[in-house]
C-alpha positions as CSV (number, residue, x, y, z in Angstrom):
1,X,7.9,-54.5,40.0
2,X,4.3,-55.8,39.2
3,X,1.4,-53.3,38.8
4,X,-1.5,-53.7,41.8
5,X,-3.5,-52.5,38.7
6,X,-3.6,-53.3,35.4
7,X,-6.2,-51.9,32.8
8,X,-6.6,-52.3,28.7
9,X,-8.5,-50.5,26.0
10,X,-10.3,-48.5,28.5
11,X,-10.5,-44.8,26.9
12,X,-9.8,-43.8,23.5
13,X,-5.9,-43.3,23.1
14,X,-5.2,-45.5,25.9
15,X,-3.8,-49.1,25.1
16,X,-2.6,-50.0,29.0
17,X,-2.7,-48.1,32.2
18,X,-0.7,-49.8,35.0
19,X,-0.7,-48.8,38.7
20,X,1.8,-49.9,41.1
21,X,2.1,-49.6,44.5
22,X,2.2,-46.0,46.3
23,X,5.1,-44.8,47.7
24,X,5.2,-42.3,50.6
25,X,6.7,-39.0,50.0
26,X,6.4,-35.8,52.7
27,X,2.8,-37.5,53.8
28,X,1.7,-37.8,50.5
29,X,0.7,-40.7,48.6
30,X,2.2,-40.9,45.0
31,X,1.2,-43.5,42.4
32,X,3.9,-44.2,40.0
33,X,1.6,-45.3,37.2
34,X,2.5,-46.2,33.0
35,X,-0.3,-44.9,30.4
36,X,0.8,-46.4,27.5
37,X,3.8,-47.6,28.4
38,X,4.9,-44.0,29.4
39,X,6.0,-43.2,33.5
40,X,3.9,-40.9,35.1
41,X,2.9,-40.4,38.8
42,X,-0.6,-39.9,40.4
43,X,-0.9,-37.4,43.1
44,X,-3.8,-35.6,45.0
45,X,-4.3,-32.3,44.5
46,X,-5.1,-29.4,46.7
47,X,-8.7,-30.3,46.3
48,X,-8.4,-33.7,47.1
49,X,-8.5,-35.2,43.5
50,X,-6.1,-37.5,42.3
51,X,-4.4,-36.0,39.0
52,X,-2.3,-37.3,37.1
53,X,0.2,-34.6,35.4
54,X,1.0,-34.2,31.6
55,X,-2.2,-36.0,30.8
56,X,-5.8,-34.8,29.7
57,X,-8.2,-34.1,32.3
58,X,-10.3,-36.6,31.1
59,X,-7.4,-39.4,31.6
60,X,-6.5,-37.9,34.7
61,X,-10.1,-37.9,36.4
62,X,-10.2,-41.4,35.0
63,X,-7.6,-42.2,36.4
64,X,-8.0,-40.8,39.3
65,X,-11.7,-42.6,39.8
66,X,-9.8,-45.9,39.5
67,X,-7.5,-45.7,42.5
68,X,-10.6,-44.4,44.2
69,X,-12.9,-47.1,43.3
70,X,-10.4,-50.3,43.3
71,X,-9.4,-48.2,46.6
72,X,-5.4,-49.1,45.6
């Protein structure tokens, strides 16, 4: 499967960030997404802010602003 999003060098510690597309799971939106080459998934929170978990809060709000922005 090929990312919708694909990103380099963009933060300290991060070589790559892909996005691919979301799949639909109990009416939520999930991102599976690869931050250096390591599976992850973004979700939204309770808030309403994508996160993305087992990552800093900087990479996650990062992140998060990219799906936002590129509106993925």
């Amino acid at each position: 499967m090929e990312p919708i999003y694909k990103e380099e060098n963009s933060l300290p510690g991060i070589k790559s960030i892909e996005i691919y597309e979301a799949v639909i799971e109990d009416d939520n939106s999930l991102y599976p997404i690869k931050v250096n080459q390591k599976d992850y998934t973004l979700r939204m929170n309770a808030e309403g802010f994508w996160r993305v978990e087992g990552l800093s809060e900087e990479m996650s709000v990062y992140i998060g602003e990219l799906v936002e922005f590129h509106e993925l």
